[in-house]
N, C-alpha and C positions, 0 to 999 in steps of 0.2 A: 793192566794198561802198560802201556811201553814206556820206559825208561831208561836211560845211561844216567849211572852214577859217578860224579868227577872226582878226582884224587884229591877232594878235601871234605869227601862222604856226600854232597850234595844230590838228589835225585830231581835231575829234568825229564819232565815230561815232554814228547814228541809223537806226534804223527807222521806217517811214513806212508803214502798212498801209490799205486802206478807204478810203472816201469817206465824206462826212458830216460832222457837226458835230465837228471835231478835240478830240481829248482830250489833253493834254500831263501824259508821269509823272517823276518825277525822282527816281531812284533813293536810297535810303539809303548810309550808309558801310557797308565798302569796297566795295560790290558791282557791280552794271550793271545796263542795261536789260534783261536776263536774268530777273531780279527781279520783272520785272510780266506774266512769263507768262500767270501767271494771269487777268488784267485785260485783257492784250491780244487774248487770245484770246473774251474773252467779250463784251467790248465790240466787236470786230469783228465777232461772231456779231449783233450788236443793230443795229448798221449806222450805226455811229459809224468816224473816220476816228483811228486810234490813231499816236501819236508819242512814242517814248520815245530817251533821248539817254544815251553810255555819258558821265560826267563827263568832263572832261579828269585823266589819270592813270589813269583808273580802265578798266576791258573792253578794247575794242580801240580807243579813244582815245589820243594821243599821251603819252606817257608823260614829261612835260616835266619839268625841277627846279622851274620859277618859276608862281607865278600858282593855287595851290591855297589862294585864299580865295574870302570869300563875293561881292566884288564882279565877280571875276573867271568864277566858277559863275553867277551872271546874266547875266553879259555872252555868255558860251557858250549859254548858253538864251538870250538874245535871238539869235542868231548862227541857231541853228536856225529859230526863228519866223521869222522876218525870209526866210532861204534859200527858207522852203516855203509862205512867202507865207500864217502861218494867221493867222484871225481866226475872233470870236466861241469863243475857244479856252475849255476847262476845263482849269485845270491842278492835279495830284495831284502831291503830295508826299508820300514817307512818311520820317521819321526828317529825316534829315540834308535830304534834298530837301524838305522840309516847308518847312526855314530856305530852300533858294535859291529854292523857290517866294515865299517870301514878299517877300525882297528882291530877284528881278524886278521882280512888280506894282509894289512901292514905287518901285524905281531908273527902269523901263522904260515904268510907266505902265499903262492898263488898256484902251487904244483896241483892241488886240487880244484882248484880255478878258474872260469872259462871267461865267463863276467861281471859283471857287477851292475845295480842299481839299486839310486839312492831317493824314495819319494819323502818328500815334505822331510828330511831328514835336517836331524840338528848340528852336523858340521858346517861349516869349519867349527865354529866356539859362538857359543849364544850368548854369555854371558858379557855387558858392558866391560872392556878393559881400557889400558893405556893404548894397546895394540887394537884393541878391537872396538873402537870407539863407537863403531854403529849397530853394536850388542843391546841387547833390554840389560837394565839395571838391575844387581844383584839384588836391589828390595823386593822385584818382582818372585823370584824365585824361594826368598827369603817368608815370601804370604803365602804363597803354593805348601812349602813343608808346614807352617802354620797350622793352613787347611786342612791337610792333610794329618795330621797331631791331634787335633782338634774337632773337625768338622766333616771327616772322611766322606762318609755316604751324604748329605747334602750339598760337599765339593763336587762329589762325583756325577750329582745326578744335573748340579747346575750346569756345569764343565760343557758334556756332549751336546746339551740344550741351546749351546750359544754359540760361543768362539770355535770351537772343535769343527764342528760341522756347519760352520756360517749360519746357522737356522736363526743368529737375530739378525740375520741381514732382511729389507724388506720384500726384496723379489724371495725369499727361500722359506718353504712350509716347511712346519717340522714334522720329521716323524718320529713319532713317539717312541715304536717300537727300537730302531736303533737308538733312541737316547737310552730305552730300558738297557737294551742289552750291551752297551759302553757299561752302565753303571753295573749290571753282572755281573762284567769281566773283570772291573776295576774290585769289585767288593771281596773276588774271587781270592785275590794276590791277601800281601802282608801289608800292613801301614809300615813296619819299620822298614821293607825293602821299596817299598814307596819314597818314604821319607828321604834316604838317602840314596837313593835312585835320581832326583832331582837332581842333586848337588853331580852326580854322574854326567845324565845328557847335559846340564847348564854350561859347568864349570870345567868339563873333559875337553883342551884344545886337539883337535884334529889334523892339525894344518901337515904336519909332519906324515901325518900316518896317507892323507890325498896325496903327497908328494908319492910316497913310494910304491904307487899303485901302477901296474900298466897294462892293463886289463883294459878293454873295454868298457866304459862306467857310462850309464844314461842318470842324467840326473833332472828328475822330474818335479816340477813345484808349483802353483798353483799363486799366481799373484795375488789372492786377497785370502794369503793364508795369517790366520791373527794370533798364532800359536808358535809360530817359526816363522818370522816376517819373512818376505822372501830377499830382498834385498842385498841381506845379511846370511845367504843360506847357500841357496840354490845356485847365484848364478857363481860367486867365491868357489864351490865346490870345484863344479864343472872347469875352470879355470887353473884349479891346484892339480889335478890328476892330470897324468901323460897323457891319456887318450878319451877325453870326456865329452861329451854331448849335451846340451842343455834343452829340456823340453818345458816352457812354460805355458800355463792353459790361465785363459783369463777369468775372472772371477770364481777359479777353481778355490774349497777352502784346504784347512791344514786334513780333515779326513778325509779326501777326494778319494780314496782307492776303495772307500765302502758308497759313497753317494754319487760317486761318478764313475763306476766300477767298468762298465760299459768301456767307456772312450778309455781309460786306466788300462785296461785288457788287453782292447786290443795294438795300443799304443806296445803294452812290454810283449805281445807275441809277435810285434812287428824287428823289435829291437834284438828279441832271441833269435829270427829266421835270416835276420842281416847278415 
């Protein structure tokens, strides 16, 4: 299987399909590049050259103790770029990779760059501050590692069943099969880089790393997202970056790029062809 090893011995796993203008996805917590099925397969149908990377921790990545922050998640994605030699890249972030999308460009720079997008992602800062006062409260985050310590595989499998993909809302069936295979993905990573993966997308402030972006950035979020309020998210984003676009879809949830994958599609091949 395909892997770049980073200068602190870690092996990420990645996928590398098509030829064409490279698209790079960066999965959400806890999950994997499993996650962008749907994306990968559609945008290789389109004749784009798709690249998605399992986290370090998380899929069939190394399952390490150390190094599950946000600076450490760019440097693995630059790890990848750099191995597969892309440029003029798009890179997609949803959730949690929304953040290490962001603090690449910033860290890494944009020479290999073309655009950017950020779905349900968790910049600017989720976490309640002095500064960010319309954040969820650090208790919240503080029961999530709990669960996760404690309760993995029944967090995991409540998690995709409710809030994730809106399915306790009452207009929305659920389907079973995507809850199974969230909790696959999830079960697949490590509990320690879970664990402290939290404290990563929660407590990582952003604000700095949106400033120095100026790239073209679409930032897509889904107003009755219950995992990354959008309030607090989506529209802040679009607003810190030079050159940003806000797309909000209504009663869209925080998974909408797996349950809404459709309108999600062709929404980012319209953004890539602009």
């Amino acid at each position: 299987m395909p892997f770049v090893t980073t200068t602190d011995g870690v092996e990420i796993f990645y996928k590398d399909w098509g030829t064409g203008q490279p698209i790079v996805f960066s999965h959400g917590w806890p999950l994997s590049s499993d996650d962008w099925d749907a994306q990968l397969m559609f945008f290789l149908a389109h004749g784009y050259r798709v690249v998605a990377h399992d986290r370090r921790g998380h899929g069939r990545s190394t399952q390490v103790a150390d190094g599950h922050d946000m600076d450490h998640y760019a440097d693995d994605l630059a790890a990848v770029v750099a191995h597969l030699d892309l440029h003029d890249a798009v890179h997609v972030g949803h959730s949690t990779g929304g953040g290490e999308v962001a603090h690449h460009i910033a860290r890494h720079g944009e020479d290999r760059v073309s655009k950017a997008v950020l779905i349900s992602a968790v910049p600017p800062i989720m976490v309640q501050t002095e500064s960010n006062p319309g954040g969820l409260p650090k208790s919240v985050f503080d029961g999530i590692q709990e669960q996760v310590a404690t309760n993995r595989s029944n967090f995991y499998r409540d998690l995709p069943a409710t809030a994730f993909y809106g399915f306790n809302r009452p207009d929305r069936e659920p389907q079973e099969a995507v809850i199974q295979n969230w909790w696959r993905q999830g079960m697949m990573g490590g509990a320690k880089a879970h664990y402290d993966g939290v404290v990563a997308f929660s407590q990582t402030d952003f604000t700095d790393d949106l400033k120095k972006i100026t790239v073209p950035v679409l930032v897509m979020h889904g107003d009755d997202d219950q995992v990354v309020p959008y309030a607090d998210s989506g529209p802040l984003s679009a607003e810190l970056v030079q050159n940003g676009t806000l797309k909000t879809y209504a009663g869209f949830p925080h998974g909408m790029p797996t349950t809404e994958a459709a309108t999600i599609n062709a929404d980012l091949l319209a953004f890539l062809q602009s």
